[in-house]
N, C-alpha and C positions, 0 to 999 in steps of 0.2 A: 614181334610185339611193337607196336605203336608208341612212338615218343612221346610222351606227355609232357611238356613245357607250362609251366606257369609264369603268367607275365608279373612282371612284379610293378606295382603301382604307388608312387610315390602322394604321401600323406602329410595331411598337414591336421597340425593339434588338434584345430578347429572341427576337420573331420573324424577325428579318431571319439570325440568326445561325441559329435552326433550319434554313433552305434550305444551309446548310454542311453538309459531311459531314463528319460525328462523327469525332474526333480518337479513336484507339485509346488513347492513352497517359496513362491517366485515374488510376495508381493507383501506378505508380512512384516512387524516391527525388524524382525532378523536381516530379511534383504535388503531395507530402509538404511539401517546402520552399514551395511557392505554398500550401499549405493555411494555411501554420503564419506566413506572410509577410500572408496575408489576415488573417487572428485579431488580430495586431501590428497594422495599419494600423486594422482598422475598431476597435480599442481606444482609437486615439486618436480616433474620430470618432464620440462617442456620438449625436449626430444622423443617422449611417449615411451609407451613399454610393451613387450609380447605378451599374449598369456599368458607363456611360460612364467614369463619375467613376476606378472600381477598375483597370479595364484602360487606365486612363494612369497611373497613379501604379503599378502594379506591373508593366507591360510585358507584358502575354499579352492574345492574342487573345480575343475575345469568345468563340469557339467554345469553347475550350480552355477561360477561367475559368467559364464556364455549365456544364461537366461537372463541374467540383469545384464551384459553388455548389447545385444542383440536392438533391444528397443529404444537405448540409450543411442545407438549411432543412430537408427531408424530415426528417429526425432532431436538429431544434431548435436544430442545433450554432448557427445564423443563422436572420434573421426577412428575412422580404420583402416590405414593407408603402407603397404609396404611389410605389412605383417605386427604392425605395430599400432597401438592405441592412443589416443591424445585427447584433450582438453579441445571439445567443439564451439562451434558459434554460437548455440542455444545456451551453454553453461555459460559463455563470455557474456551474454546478455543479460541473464537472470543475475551475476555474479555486482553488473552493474547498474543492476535495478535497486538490488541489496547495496550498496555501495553511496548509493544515491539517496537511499530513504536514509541509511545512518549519519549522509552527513547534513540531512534535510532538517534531522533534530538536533543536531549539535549544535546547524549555524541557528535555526530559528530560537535557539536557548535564550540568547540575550536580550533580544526584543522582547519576549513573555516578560524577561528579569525587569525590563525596565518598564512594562504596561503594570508591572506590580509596585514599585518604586512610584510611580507616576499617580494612579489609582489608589494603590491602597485596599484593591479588589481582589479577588480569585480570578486569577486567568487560565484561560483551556486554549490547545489547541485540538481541532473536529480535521478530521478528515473523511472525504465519502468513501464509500466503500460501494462499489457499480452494483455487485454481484447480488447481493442482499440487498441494497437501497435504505443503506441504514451512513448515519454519522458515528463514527468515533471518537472518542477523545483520546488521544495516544498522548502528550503532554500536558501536566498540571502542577502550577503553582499555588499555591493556598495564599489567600488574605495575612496580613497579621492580626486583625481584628480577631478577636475572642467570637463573634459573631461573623461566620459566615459561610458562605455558601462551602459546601467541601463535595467534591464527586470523583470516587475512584479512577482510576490511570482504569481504559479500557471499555468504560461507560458507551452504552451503544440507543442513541435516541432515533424515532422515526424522523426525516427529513422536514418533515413539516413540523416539526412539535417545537422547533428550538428556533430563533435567531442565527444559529450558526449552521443548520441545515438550511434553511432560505437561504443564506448565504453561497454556498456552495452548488448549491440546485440552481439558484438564479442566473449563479455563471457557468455551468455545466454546457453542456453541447448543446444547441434547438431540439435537436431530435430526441436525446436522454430525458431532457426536460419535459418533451411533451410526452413520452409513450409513459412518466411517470404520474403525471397530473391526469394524466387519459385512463389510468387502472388504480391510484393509490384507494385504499381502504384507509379512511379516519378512524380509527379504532382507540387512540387514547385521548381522553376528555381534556378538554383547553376550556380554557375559561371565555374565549371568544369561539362559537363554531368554525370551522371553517368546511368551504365549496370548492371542487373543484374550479369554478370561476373566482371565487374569493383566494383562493390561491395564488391561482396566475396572475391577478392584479397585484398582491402582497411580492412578489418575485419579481416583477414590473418595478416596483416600488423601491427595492432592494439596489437591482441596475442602475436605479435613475438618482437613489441617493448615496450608494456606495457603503450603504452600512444597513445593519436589521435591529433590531431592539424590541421589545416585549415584556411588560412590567407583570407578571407574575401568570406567563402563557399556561403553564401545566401544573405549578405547585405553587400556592397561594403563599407570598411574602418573600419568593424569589424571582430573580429578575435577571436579564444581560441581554449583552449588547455586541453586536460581531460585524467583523469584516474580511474581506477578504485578502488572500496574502497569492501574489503572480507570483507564478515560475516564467522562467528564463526566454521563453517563448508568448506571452500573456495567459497562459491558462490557472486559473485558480484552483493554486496545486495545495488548497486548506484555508480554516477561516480561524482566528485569532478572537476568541470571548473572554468578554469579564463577565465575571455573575457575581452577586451577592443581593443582601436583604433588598427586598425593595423599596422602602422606605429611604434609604441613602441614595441608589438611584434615582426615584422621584425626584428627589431635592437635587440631583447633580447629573442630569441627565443629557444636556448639550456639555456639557464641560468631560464628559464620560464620552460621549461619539467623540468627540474634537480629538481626544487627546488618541483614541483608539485608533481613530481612521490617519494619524499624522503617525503613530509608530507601523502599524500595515503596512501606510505607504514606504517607509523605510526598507524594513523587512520584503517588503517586490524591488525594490530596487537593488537591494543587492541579490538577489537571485535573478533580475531581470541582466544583471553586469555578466550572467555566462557562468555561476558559481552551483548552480545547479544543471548543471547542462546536462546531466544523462535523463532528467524527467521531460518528458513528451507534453509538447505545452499546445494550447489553443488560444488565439487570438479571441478575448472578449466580446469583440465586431460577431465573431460567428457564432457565439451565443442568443445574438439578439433576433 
C-alpha cells in the first residue's frame, strides 16, 4: 500500500480568516464606529498590534476587522509591517488637518472678540468650502445692540452673494477663480445684478482694495463688510465680516473698513509668524 504523506502548511490568521465568507456589512454606521474605535486604540499602541491582539480588545471577528483593515492600509490610513498594525501616514495627515482647523478657531477667537469690542457689530468668520463652492460661517459673535444682524453658526451663502465670498474667491487660486466665474449660476436675487464680467471686475476690486462691502446686497436693511485673514504661507485661509443694519453702516462706513482691515491685518500676522503651519497656504501674487 502506497504511503500517503500530508504536507503540513504553516498559516497565518490572516489566511485562516480568508477560507470565511466575506461579511456583506463592510461599510455601514457599524463598521464607521469599529473604524474610528480601531484609530483610538492603535493611537495608544505606537508599537502597533496583531489581529489577534485587535480583535480581542475591540470584539469583532477576524473576518469582519480584515474588511475594514484591508483598505485602510490600501490607502495609508494603517501600515502592516511584521505582522503587526500601526497608525499610517494618511491618519497622521488628516489627524493634522484636524488639529489645525481646531486651533484655527481657537487662535482667530480674539480678533472676532475685539472686531466686536471695536464695532459694536456682529462679526462672522466665512470660510470656502472647494467642493460645493459655497461660503460658511463656522464662527459668530452677535452685536450687543438690541438690533441686529444675527445668522446661525453654519450658514452656507453662494460666493457671489456676500462681501465675504468675494473675499475669499478674489484671493483663491487663478484657476479656481476662473472655472468658477466661467460656470456660476446667479440664482439668488441681489439688489444689484450681477455678470459674469461684473463679477470679475468686483473681485478685481476686492484685490486692489483689500476689503468688500455691500450695503444691503441680498436682504434689504442689512449690510457688511469683509476681509481677508492669511495663513502662514499667504493664502487666504478665511475672510473675517461685520454685518448689521444698514443704516449704521451707511453712516460709519470707512471708520467700519479701517478698523476691520487693521484687526485682519493682525489676525495674518500672527498666522503668517508659522502658528498655523499644518494649513497649505498660497502666495496672493498667484492669485492674480
Amino acid at each position: 500500500m502506497a504511503r500517503q504523506t500530508q504536507k503540513a502548511t504553516a498559516r497565518t490568521p490572516e489566511a485562516e480568516v480568508d477560507d470565511a465568507a466575506p461579511e456583506t456589512d463592510a461599510s455601514g454606521p457599524r463598521s464607521l464606529t469599529r473604524v474610528l474605535g480601531l484609530f483610538d486604540l492603535l493611537s495608544l499602541m505606537p508599537q502597533g498590534m496583531t489581529l489577534s491582539e485587535l480583535c480581542g480588545s475591540l470584539g469583532t471577528p477576524k473576518s469582519s476587522l480584515l474588511n475594514l483593515l484591508r483598505p485602510l492600509v490600501a490607502d495609508g490610513y494603517l501600515v502592516h509591517v511584521g505582522g503587526r498594525y500601526c497608525i499610517g501616514h494618511s491618519l497622521i495627515t488628516m489627524a493634522a488637518g484636524v488639529m489645525s482647523a481646531w486651533n484655527f478657531s481657537k487662535m482667530i477667537r480674539p480678533f472676532m472678540e475685539e472686531l466686536v469690542r471695536r464695532t459694536e457689530e456682529t462679526v462672522l468668520l466665512g470660510v470656502l468650502n472647494r467642493e460645493t463652492e459655497v461660503l460658511a460661517f463656522t464662527e459668530i459673535i452677535n452685536s450687543p445692540h438690541p438690533v441686529r444682524l444675527q445668522v446661525p453658526v453654519g450658514t452656507i451663502r453662494p460666493l457671489y452673494a456676500s462681501p465675504a465670498g468675494w473675499v475669499v474667491l478674489a484671493y483663491a487660486d487663478k484657476a479656481f477663480r476662473e472655472q468658477y466665474i466661467a460656470s456660476v449660476q446667479f440664482k439668488l436675487p441681489m439688489r444689484e445684478s450681477l455678470t459674469r464680467v461684473s463679477l470679475a471686475r468686483q473681485l478685481a476690486q476686492v484685490r486692489e482694495d483689500g476689503v468688500a462691502s455691500a450695503i444691503s446686497p441680498t436682504v434689504a436693511g442689512a449690510s457688511g463688510i469683509a476681509a481677508p485673514v492669511f495663513g502662514a504661507s499667504g493664502e487666504c485661509v478665511a475672510a473675517l465680516t461685520i454685518a448689521g443694519p444698514s443704516d449704521r453702516f451707511e453712516r460709519n462706513l470707512d471708520t467700519l473698513k479701517a478698523t476691520l482691515k487693521d484687526v485682519a491685518a493682525k489676525a495674518s500676522g500672527v498666522f503668517r509668524e508659522g502658528h498655523l503651519g499644518n494649513v497649505r497656504t498660497l502666495s496672493p501674487s498667484e492669485g492674480d
